[in-house]
PLY file of the C-alpha trace (Angstrom):
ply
format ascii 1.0
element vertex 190
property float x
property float y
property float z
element edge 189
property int vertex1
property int vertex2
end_header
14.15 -20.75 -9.24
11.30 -20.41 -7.38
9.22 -16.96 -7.42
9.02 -14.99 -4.08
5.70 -14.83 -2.71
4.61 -10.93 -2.84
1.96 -10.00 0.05
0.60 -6.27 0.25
-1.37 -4.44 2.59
-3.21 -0.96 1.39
-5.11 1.64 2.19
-5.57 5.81 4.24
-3.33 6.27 7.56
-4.48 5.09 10.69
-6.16 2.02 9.70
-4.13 -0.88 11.05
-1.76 -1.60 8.04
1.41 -1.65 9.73
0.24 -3.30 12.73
-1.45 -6.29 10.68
2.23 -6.21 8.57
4.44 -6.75 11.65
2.52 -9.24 13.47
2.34 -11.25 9.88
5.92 -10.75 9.43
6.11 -12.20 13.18
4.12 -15.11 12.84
6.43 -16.01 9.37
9.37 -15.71 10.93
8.43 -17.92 13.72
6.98 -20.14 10.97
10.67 -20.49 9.80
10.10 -18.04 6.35
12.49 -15.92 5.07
10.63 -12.64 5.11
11.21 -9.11 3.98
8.96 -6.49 4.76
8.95 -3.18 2.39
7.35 -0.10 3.98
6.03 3.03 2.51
8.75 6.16 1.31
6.45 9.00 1.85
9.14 10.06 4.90
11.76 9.77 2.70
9.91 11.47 -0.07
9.44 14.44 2.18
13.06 14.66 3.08
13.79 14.72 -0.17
11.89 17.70 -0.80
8.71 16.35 -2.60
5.45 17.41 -1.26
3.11 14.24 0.11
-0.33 13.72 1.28
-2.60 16.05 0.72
-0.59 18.29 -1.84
0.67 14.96 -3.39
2.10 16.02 -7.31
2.46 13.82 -10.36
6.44 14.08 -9.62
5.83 13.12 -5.89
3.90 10.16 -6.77
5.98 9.13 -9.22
8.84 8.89 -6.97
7.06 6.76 -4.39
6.12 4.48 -7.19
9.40 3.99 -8.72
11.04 3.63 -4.91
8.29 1.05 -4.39
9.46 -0.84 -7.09
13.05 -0.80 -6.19
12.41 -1.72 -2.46
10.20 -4.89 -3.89
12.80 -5.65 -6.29
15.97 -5.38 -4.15
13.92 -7.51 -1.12
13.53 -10.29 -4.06
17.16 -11.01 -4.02
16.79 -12.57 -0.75
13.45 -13.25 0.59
10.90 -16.15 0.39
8.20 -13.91 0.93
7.98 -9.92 0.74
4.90 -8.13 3.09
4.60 -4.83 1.67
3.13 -1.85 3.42
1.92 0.17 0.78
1.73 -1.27 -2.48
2.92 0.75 -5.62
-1.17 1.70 -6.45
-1.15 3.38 -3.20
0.37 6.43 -4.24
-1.39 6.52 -6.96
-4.92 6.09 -4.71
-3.23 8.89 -2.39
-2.73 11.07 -5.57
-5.97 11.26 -7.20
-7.47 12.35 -3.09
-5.25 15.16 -2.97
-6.41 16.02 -6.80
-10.09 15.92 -5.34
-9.69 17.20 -2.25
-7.93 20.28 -3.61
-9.79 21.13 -6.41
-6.00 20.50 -8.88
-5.77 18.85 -12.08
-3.19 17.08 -14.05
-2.94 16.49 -17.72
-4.76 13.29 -18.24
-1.87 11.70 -20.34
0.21 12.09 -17.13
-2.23 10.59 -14.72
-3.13 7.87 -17.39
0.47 6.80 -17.57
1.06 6.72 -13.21
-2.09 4.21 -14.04
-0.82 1.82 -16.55
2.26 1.67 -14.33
0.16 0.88 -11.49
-1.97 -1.94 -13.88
1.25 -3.08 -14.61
3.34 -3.45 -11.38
-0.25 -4.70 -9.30
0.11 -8.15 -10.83
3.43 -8.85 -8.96
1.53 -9.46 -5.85
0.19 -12.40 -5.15
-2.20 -11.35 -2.26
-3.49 -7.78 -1.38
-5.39 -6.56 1.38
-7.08 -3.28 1.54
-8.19 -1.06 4.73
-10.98 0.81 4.69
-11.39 3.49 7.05
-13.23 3.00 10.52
-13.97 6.24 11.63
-14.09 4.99 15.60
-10.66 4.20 16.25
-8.62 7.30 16.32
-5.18 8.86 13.76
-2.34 7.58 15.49
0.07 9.70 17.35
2.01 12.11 15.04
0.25 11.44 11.96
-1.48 13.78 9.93
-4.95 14.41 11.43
-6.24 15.88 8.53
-9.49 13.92 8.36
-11.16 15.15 5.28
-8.14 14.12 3.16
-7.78 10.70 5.46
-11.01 10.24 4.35
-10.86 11.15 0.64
-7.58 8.80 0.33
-9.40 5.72 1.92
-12.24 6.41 -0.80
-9.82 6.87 -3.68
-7.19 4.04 -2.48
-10.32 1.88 -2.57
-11.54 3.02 -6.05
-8.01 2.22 -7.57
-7.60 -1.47 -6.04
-11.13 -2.17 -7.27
-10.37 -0.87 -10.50
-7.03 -2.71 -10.94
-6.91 -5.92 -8.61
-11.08 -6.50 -7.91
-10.19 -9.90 -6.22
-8.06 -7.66 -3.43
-9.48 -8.82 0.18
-10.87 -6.04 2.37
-9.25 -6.18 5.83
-10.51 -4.66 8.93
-10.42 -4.88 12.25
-13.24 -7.41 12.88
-11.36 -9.89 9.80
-7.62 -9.54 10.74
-7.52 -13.24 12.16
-9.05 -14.63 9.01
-6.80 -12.62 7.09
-3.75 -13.67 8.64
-4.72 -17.07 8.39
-5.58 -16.68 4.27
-1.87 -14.53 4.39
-0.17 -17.62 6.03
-1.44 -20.03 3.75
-0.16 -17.75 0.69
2.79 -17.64 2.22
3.59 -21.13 2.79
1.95 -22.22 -0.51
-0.68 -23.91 1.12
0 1
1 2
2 3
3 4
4 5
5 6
6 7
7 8
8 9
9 10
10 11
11 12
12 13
13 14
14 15
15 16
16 17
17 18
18 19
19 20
20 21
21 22
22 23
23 24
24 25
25 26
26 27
27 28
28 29
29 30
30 31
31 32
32 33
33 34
34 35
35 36
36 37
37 38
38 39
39 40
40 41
41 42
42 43
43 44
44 45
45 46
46 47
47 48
48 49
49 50
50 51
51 52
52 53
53 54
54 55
55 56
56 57
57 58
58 59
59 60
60 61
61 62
62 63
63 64
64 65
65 66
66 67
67 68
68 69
69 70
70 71
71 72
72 73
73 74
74 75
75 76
76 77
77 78
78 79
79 80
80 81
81 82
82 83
83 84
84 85
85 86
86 87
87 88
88 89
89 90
90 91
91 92
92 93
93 94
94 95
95 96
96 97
97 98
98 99
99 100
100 101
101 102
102 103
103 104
104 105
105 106
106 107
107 108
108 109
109 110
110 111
111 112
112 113
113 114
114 115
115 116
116 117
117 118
118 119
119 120
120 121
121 122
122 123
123 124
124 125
125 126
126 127
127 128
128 129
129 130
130 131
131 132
132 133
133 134
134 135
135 136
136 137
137 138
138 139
139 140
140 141
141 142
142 143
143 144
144 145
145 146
146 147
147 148
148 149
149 150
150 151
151 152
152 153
153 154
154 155
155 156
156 157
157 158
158 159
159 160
160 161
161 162
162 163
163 164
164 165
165 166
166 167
167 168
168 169
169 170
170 171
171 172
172 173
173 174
174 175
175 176
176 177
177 178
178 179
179 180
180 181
181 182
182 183
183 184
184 185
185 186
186 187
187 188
188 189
């Protein structure tokens, strides 16, 4: 049985995630890979009543995380290669901005346990990419434009993937070739 190849893609809103994931997930299907792609639940958390961004809670951002793990999971039935937009550390990243930017606190056994999860779960990927926020190139139409927080979760999304997976790759705007290119090679095993 051969293990299916996990490829994530983290970071704030706005910062080209999505739009790096589908033209990936373009290029491997044209490559003739079977390819699942696994997108963020913060929607879904909000329809489901749990409060996101900015006044993320320890119960909010648990939810995402275990939902992460079940959309990985399930897509590993099937697929060669999974391209996930918004790894489970994310949340966890998105979590400790709201904390800052809102002046809350949680009970550090709590928030110590989201983290080992996190630890734990970040060694199923095989490649990860992080964003970091370019303050030229504008919030995309109907997302939140709250830029203090945008800001705060690209600093604290950052912290967390350096913390828990230093060999991450940092992908921006003026790299995204490159990193498609290192992406395709995981991909294919090359």
């Amino acid at each position: 049985m051969t293990r299916t190849v996990k490829i994530a893609v983290a970071g704030t809103h706005s910062t080209g995630k999505t739009t790096f994931m589908e033209e990936l997930k373009r290029r491997m299907i044209n490559a003739g890979l079977n390819v699942a792609y696994v997108h963020d639940s913060a929607a879904e958390a909000r329809a489901a009543g749990f409060p996101i961004l900015r006044c993320h809670t320890f119960e909010s951002t648990a939810w995402l995380i275990a939902q992460a793990i079940r959309l990985e999971t399930v897509a590993a039935l099937e697929a060669a290669v999974i391209l996930i937009d918004r790894p489970v550390p994310d949340a966890f990243g998105y979590l400790i901005a709201a904390l800052r930017t809102t002046g809350r606190s949680i009970d550090q056994d709590r928030l110590s346990r989201l983290e080992g999860i996190c630890e734990a779960w970040v060694k199923e990927y095989d490649l990860i990419f992080v964003t970091r926020l370019d303050k030229n190139i504008p919030i995309g139409q109907g997302r939140d434009d709250d830029n203090v927080f945008r800001a705060a979760a690209d600093e604290a999304v950052a912290e967390v993937f350096m913390k828990l997976a230093p060999e991450h790759q940092v992908l921006t705007s003026a790299n995204s070739g490159q990193s498609m290119e290192l992406a395709m090679r995981f991909a294919s095993g090359k």
